[in-house]
KELOTI-520754 format. One line per 5 residues: number of its first residue (from 1); their letters; for each residue x, y, z of N, C-alpha, C, CB. Coordinates in Angstrom, 1 decimal. Each point is the difference from the previous one (the first is absolute). Glycine has a CB too. Layout:
! KELOTI-520754
NUM> A> X,Y,Z,X,Y,Z,X,Y,Z,X,Y,Z  ...;
END
This chain:
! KELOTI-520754
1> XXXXX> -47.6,-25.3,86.9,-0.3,-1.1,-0.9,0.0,0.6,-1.4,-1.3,-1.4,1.7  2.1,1.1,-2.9,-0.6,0.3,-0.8,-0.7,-0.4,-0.9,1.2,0.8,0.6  -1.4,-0.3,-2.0,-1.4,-0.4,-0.8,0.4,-1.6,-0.2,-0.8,2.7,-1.5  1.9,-2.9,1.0,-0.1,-1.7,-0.9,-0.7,-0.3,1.5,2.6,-0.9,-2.3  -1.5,1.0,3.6,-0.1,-1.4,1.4,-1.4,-0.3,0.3,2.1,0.7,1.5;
6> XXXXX> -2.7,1.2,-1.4,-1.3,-0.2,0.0,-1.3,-0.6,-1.0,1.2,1.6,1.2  -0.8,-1.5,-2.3,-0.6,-0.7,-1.0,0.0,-1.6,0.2,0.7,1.9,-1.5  0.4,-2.0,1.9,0.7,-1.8,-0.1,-0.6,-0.4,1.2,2.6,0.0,-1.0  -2.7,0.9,2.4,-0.8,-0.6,1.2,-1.3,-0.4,-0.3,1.1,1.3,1.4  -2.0,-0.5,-2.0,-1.5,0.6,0.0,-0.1,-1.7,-1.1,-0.3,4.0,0.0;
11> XXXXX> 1.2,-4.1,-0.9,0.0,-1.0,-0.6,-0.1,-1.6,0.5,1.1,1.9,-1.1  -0.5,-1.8,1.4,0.3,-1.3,1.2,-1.4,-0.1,0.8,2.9,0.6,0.5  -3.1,0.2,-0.2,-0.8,0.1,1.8,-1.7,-0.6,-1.5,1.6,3.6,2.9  -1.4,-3.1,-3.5,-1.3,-0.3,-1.6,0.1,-1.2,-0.2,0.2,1.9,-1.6  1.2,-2.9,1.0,-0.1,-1.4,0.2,0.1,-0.8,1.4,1.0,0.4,-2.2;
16> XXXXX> -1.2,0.2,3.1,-0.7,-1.1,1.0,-1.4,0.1,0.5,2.2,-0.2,0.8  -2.9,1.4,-0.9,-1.5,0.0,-0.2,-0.8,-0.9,-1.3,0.5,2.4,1.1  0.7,-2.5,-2.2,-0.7,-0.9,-1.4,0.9,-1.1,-0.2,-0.9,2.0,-1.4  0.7,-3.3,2.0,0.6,-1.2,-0.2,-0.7,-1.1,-1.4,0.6,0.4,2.9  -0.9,0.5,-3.8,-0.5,-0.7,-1.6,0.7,1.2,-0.9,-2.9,-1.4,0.5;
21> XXXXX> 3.1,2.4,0.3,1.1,1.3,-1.0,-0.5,1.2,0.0,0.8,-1.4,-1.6  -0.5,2.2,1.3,-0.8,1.5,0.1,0.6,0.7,-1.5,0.0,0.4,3.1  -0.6,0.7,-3.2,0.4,0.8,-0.8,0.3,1.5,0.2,-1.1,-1.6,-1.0  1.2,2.7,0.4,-0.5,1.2,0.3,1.0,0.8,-1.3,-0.8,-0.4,3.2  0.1,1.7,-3.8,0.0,0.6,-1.2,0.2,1.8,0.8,-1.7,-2.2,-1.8;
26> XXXXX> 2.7,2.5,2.2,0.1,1.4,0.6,-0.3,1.5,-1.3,1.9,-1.6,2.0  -3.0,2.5,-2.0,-0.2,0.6,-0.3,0.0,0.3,-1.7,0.5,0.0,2.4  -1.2,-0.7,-2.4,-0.5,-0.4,-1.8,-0.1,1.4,-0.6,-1.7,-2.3,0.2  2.2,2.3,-1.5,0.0,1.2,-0.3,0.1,-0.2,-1.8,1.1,1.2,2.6  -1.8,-0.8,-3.2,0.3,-0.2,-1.4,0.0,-1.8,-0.4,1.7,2.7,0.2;
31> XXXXX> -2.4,-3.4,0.6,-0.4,-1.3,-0.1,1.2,-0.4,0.4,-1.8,-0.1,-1.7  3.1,0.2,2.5,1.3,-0.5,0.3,-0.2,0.8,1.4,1.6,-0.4,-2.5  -1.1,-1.1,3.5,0.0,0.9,1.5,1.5,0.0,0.4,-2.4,-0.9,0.9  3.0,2.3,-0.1,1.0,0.4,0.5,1.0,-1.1,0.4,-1.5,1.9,0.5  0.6,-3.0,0.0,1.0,-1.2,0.7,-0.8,-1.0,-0.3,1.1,1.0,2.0;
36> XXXXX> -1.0,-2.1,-1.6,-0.3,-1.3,0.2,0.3,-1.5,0.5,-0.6,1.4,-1.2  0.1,-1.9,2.2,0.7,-1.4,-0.1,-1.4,-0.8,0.3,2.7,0.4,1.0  -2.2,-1.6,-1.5,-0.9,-1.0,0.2,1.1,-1.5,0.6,-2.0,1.3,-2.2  0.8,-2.0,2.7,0.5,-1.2,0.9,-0.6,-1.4,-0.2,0.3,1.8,1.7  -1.3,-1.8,-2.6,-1.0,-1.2,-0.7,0.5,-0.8,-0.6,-1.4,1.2,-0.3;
41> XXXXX> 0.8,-2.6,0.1,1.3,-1.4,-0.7,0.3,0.7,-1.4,-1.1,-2.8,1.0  2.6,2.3,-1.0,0.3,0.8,-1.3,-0.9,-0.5,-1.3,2.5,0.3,0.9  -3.4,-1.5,-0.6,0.0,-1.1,-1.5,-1.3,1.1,-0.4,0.8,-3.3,0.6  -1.7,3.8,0.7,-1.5,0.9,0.0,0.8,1.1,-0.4,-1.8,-0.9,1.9  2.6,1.4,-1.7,0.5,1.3,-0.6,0.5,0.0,-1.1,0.3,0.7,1.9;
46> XXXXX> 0.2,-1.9,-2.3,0.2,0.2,-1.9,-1.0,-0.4,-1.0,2.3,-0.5,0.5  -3.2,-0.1,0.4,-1.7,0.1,-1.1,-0.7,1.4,0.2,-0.8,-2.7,0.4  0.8,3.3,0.9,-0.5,1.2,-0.1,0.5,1.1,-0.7,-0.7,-0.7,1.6  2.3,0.5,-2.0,0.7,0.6,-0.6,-0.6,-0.3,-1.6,1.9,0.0,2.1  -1.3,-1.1,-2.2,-0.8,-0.3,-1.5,-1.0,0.2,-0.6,0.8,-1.2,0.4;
51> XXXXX> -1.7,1.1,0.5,-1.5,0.0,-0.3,-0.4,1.5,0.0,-0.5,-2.4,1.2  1.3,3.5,-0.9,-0.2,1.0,0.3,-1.6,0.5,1.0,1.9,0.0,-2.1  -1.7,-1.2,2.9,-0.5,0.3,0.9,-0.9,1.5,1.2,1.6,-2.2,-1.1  -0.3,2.9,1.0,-0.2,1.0,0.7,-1.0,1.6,-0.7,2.4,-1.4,1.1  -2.8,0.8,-2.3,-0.7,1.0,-0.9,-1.6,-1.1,0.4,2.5,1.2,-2.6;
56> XXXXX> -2.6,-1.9,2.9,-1.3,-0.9,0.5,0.1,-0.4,1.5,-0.2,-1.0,-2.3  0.9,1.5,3.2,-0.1,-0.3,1.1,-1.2,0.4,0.9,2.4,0.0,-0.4  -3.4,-0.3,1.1,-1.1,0.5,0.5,0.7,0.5,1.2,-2.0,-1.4,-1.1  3.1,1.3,1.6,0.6,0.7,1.6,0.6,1.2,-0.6,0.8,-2.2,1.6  -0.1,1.7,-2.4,0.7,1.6,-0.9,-1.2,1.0,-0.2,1.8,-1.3,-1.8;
61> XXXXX> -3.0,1.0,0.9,-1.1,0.7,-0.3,-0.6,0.6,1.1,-0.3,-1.2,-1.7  0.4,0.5,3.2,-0.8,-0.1,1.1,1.2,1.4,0.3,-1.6,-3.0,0.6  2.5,2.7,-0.7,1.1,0.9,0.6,-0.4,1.7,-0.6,2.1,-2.3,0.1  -2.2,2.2,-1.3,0.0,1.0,-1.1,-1.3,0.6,0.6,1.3,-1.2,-2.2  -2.3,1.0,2.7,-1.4,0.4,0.3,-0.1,0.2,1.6,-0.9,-1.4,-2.1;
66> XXXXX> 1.7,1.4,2.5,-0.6,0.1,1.5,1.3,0.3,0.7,-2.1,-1.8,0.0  2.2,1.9,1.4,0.9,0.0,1.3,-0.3,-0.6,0.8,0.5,1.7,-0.2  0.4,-2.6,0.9,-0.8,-0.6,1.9,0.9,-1.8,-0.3,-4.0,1.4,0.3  2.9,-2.0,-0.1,0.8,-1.1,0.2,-1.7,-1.1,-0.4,2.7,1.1,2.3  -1.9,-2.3,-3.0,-1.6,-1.0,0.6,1.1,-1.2,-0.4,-3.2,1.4,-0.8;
71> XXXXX> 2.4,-2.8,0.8,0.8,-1.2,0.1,-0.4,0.1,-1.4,0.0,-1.4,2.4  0.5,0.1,-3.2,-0.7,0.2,-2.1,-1.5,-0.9,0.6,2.9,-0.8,-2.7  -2.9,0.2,3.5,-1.3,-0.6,-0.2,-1.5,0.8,0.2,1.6,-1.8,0.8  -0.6,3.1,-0.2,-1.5,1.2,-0.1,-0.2,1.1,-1.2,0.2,0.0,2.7  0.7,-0.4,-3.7,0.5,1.2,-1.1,-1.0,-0.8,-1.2,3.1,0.9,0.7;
76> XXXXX> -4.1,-0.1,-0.7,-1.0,-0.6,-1.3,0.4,0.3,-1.4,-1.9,0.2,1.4  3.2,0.0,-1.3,0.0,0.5,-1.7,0.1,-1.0,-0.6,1.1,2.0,0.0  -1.6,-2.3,-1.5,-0.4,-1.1,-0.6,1.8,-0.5,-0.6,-3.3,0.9,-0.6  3.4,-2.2,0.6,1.6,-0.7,-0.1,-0.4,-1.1,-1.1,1.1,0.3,2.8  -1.4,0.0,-3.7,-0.3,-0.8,-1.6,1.4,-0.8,-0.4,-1.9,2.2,-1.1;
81> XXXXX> 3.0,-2.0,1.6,1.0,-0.8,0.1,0.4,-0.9,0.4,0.1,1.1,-0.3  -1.1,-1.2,2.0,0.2,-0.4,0.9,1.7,0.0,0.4,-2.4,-1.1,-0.4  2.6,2.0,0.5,1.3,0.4,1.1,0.8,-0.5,0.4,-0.9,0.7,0.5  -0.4,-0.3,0.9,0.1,-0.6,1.1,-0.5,-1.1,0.5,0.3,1.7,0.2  -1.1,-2.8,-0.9,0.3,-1.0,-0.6,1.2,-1.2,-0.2,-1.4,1.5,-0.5;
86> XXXXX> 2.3,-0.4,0.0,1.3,-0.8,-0.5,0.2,0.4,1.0,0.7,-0.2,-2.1  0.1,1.3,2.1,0.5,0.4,1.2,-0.2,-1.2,1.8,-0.4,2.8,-1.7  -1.2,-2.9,1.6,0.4,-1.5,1.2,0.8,-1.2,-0.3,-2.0,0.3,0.6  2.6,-0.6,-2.1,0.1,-1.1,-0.1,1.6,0.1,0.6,-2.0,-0.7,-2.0  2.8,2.1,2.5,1.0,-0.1,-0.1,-0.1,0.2,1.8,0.9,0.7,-2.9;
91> XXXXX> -1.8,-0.9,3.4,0.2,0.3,1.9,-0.8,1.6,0.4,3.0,-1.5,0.2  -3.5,1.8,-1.1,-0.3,1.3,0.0,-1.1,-0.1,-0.3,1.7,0.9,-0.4  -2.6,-1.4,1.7,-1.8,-0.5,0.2,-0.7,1.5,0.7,0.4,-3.2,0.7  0.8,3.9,0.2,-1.1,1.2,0.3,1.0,1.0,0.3,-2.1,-1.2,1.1  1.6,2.0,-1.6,0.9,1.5,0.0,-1.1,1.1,0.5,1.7,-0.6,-2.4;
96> XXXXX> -0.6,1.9,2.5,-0.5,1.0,0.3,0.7,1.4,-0.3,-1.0,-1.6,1.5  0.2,2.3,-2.0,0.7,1.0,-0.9,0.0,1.8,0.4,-0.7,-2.1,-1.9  1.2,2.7,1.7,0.4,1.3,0.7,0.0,1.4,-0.8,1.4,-1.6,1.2  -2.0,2.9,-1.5,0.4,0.8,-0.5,0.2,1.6,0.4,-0.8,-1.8,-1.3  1.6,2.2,0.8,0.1,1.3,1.0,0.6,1.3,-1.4,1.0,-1.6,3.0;
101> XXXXX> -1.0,2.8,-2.5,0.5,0.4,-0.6,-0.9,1.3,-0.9,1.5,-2.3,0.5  -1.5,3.6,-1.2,-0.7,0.0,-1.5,-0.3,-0.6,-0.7,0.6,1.1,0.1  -1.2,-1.1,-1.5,0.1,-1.3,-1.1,0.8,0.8,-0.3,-2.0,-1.5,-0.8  2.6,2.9,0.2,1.2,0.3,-0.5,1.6,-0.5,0.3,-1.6,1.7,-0.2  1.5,-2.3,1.5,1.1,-0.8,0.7,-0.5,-1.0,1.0,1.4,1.8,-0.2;
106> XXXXX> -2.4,-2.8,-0.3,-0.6,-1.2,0.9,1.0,-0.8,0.2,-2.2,-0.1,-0.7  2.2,-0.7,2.2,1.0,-0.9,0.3,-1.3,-1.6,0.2,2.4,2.2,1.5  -1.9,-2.8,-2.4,-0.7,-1.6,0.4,0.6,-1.0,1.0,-0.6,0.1,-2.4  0.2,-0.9,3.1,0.9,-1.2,0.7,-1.1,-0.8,-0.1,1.8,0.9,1.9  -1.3,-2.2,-1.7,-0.4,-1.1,0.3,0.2,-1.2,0.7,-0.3,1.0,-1.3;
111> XXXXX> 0.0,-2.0,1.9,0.6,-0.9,0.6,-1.0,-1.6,-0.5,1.0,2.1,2.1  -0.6,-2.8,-1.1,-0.3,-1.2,-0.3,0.2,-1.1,1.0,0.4,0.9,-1.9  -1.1,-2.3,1.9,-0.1,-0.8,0.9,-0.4,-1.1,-0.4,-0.2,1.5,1.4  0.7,-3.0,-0.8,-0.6,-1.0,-0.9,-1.8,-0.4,0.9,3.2,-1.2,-1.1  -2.6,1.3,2.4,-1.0,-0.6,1.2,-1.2,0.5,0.6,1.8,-0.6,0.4;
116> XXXXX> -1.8,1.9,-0.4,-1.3,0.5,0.7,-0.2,1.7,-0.8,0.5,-1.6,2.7  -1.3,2.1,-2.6,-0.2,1.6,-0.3,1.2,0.7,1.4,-3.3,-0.2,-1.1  3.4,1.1,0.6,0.9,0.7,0.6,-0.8,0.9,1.1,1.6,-0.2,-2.2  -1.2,0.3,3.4,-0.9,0.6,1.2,0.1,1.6,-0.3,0.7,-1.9,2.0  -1.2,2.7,-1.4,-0.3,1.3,0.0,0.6,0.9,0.4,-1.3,-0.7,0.0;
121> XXXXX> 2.3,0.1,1.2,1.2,0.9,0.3,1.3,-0.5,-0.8,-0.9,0.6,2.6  0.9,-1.8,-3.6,1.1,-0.5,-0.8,-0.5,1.2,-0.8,0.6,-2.8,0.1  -1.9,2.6,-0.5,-0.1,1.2,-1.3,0.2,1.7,0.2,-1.7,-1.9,-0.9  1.5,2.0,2.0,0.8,1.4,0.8,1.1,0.5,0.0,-1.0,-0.5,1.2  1.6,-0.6,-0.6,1.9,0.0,-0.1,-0.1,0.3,-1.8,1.3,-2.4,2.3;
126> XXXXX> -1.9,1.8,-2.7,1.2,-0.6,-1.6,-0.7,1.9,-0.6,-0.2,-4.3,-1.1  -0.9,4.7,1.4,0.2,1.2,-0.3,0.5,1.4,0.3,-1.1,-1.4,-0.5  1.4,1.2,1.9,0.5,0.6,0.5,1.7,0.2,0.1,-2.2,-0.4,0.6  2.8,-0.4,-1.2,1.3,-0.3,-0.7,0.2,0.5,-1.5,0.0,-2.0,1.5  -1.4,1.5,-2.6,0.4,0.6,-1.2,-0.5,1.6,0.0,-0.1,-2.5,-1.2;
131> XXXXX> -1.0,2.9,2.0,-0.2,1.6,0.4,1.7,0.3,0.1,-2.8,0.1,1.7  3.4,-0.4,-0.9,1.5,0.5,0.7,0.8,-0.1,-1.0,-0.1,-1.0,2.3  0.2,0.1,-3.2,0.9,-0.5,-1.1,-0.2,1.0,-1.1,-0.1,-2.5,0.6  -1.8,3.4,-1.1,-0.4,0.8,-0.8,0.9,1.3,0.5,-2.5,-1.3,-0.5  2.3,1.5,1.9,0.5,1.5,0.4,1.2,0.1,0.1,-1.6,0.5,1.2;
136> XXXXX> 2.5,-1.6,-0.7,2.0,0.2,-0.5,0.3,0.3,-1.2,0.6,-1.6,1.3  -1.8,1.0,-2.0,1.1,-0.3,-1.8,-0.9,1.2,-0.8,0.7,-3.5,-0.3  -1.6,4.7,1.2,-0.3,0.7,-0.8,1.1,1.0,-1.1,-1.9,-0.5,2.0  1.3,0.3,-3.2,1.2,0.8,-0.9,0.5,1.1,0.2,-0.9,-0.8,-1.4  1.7,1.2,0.9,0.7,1.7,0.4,-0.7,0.6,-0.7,2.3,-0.1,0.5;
141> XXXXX> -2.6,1.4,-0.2,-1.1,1.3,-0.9,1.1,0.6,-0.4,-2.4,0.5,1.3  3.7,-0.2,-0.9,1.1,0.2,-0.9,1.4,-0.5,0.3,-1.3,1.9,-0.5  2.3,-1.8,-0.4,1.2,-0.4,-0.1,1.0,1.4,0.3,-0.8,-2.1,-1.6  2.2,2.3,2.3,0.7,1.0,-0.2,0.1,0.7,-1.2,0.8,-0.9,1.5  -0.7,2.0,-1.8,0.7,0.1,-1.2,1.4,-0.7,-0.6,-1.2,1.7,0.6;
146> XXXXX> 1.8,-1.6,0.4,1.4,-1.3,-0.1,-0.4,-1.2,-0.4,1.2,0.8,1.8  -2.0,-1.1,-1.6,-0.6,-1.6,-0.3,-0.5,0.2,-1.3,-0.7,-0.8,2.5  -0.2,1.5,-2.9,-0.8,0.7,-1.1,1.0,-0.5,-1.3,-1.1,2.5,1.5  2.4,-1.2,-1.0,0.9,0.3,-1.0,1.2,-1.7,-0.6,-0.2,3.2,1.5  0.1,-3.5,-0.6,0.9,-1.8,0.1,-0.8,-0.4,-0.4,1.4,-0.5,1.7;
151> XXXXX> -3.0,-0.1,-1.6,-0.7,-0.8,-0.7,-0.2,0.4,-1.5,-0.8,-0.6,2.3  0.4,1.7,-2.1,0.0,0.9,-1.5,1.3,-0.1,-0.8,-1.5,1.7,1.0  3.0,-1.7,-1.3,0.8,-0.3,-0.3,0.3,-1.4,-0.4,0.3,1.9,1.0  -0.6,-3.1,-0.2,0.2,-0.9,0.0,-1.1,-0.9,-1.4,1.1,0.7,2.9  -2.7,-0.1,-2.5,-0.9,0.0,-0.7,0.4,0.5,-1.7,-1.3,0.3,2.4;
156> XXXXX> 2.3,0.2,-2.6,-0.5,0.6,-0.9,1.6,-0.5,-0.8,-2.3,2.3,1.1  3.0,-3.5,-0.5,1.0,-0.6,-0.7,1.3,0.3,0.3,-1.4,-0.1,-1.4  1.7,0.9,2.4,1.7,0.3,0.4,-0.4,-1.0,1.2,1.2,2.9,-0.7  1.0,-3.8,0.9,0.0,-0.7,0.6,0.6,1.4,1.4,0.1,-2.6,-2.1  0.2,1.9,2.7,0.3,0.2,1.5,1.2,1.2,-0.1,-0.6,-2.7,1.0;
161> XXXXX> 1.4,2.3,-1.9,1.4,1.2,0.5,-0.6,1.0,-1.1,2.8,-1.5,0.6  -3.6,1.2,-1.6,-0.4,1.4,-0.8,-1.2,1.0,0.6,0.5,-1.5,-2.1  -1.4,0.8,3.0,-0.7,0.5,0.9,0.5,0.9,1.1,-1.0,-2.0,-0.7  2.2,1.3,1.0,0.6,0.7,1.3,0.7,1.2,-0.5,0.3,-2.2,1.4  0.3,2.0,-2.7,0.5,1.3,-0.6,-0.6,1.5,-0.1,0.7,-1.8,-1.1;
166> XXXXX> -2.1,1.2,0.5,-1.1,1.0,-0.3,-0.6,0.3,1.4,-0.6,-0.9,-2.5  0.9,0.5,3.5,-0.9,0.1,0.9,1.1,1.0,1.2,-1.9,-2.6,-0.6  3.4,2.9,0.1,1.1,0.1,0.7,0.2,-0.4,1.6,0.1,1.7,-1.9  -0.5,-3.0,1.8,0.1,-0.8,0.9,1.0,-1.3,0.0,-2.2,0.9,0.1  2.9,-1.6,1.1,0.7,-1.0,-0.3,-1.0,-1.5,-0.2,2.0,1.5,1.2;
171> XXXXX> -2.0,-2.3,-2.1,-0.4,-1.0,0.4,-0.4,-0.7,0.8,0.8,0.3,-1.0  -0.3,-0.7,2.0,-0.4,-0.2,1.0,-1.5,0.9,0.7,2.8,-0.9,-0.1  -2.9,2.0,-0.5,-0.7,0.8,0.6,-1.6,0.1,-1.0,2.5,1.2,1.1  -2.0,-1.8,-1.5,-1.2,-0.1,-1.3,-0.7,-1.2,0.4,1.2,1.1,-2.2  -0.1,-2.1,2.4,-0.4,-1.2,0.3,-1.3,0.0,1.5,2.8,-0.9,-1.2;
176> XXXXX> -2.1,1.7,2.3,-0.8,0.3,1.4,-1.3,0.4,-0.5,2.0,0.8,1.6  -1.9,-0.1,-2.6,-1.2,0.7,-0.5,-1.1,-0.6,-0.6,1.5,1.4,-0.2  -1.0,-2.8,-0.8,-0.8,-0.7,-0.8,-0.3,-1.1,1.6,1.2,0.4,-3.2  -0.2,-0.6,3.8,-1.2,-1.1,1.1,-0.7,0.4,0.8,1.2,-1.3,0.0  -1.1,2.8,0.7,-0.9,0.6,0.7,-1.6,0.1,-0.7,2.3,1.1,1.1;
181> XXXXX> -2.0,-0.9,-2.4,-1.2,-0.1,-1.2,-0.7,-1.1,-0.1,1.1,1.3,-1.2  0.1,-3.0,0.7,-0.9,-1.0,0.1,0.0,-0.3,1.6,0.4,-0.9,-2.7  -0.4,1.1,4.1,-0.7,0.2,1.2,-1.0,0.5,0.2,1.6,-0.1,0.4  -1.9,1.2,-0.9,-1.4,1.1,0.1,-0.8,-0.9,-1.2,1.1,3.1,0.7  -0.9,-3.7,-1.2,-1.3,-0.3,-0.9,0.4,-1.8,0.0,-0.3,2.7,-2.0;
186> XXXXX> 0.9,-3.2,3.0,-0.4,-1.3,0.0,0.4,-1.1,-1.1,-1.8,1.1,1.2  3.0,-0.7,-1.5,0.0,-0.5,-1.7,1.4,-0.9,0.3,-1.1,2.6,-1.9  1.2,-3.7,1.2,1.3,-0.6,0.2,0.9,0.5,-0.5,-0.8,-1.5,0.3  0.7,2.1,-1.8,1.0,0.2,-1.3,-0.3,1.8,0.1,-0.2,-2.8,-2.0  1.4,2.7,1.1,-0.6,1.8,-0.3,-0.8,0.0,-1.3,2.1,1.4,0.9;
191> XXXXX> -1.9,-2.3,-1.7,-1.3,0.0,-0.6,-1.6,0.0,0.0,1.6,-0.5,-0.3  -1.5,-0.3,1.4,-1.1,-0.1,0.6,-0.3,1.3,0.9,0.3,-2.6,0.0  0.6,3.0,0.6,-0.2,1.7,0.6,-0.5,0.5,-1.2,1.8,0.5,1.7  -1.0,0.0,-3.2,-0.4,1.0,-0.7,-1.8,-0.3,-0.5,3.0,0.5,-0.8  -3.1,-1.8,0.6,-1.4,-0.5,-0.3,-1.4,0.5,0.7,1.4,-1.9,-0.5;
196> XXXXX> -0.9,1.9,2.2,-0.7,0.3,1.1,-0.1,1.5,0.1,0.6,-2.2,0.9  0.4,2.6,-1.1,-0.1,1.8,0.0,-0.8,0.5,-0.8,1.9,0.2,0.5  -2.0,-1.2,-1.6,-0.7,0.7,-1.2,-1.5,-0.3,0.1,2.0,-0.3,-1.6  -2.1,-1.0,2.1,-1.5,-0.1,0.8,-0.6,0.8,0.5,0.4,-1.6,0.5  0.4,1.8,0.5,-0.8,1.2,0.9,0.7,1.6,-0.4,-0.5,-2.0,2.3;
201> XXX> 0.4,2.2,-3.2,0.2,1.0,-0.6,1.1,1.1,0.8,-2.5,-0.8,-1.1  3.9,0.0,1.4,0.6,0.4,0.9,1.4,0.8,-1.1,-1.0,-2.1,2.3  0.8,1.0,-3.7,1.2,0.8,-0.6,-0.9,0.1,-1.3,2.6,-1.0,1.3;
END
């Protein structure tokens, strides 16, 4: 299996344990996490967006402070926003939230439900899936030097055939090189590779 199918399974198998939507923030780092999807009504996710919500979230904060798992209705952190509050008005009456990880690379999840608190082996599974989801998508501690040298070239403003020149390589070969790079670091673009390398202090 590889990383996306596995990602995309672990994913799936997450939205049928949370039928009000889930979330989850893979390996936060520099206040931006490695990955992310979310599954929550879009209309709640463009006020929490707006509202910049996630700098006042008490699950986020709860995430940021601890590891394990609890439902929000046991998370005393004070919600002067009320939230999660709103957040019921959109079907999202009880949740339960997830953290794993260092704080130098914490992974958050969350879920949701309109009808009952979520049972104890629901809240098992759902962390025992984003644990799984933290350890696949852990970052690379390094890049080839081939990769290094293509992201570095590319980074620094030569397109593709001037790269491959300097690198006395064919195109095509530079190219194997820049996607094996954005592969190892999870990145869609190679921009987003050179960004991520630089995060983790890879280039």
């Amino acid at each position: 299996m590889s990383l996306r199918s596995g990602i995309d399974t672990h994913t799936k198998q997450l939205g049928a344990l949370a039928p009000g939507g889930f979330f989850f923030a893979l390996h936060i780092r520099f206040a931006l996490p490695l990955l992310s999807h979310q599954t929550y009504p879009q209309e709640w996710t463009d006020r929490y967006t707006e509202e910049a919500y996630a700098l006042r979230d008490p699950i986020i904060a709860w995430g940021f402070s601890m590891t394990g798992s609890a439902r929000w209705s046991e998370i005393g952190i004070p919600d002067p926003f009320n939230i999660l509050g709103q957040a019921a008005e959109f079907g999202m009456v009880y949740g339960l939230a997830v953290s794993c990880g260092p704080i130098k690379s914490r992974t958050i999840g969350s879920a949701a439900r309109a009808d009952r608190e979520f049972t104890e082996d629901e809240i098992v599974e759902f962390r025992r899936l984003i644990c799984m989801l933290h350890d696949i998508t852990e970052p690379p501690k390094s890049l080839t030097d081939a990769q290094i040298e293509a992201l570095r070239l590319i980074a620094e403003g030569d397109r593709h055939a001037a790269a491959a020149a300097k690198l006395n390589i064919s195109e095509s070969a530079l190219k194997a090189r820049l996607t094996a790079a954005r592969n190892s670091l999870l990145a869609r673009t190679t921009t987003e590779a050179i960004q991520r390398a630089r995060d983790y202090r890879l280039l």
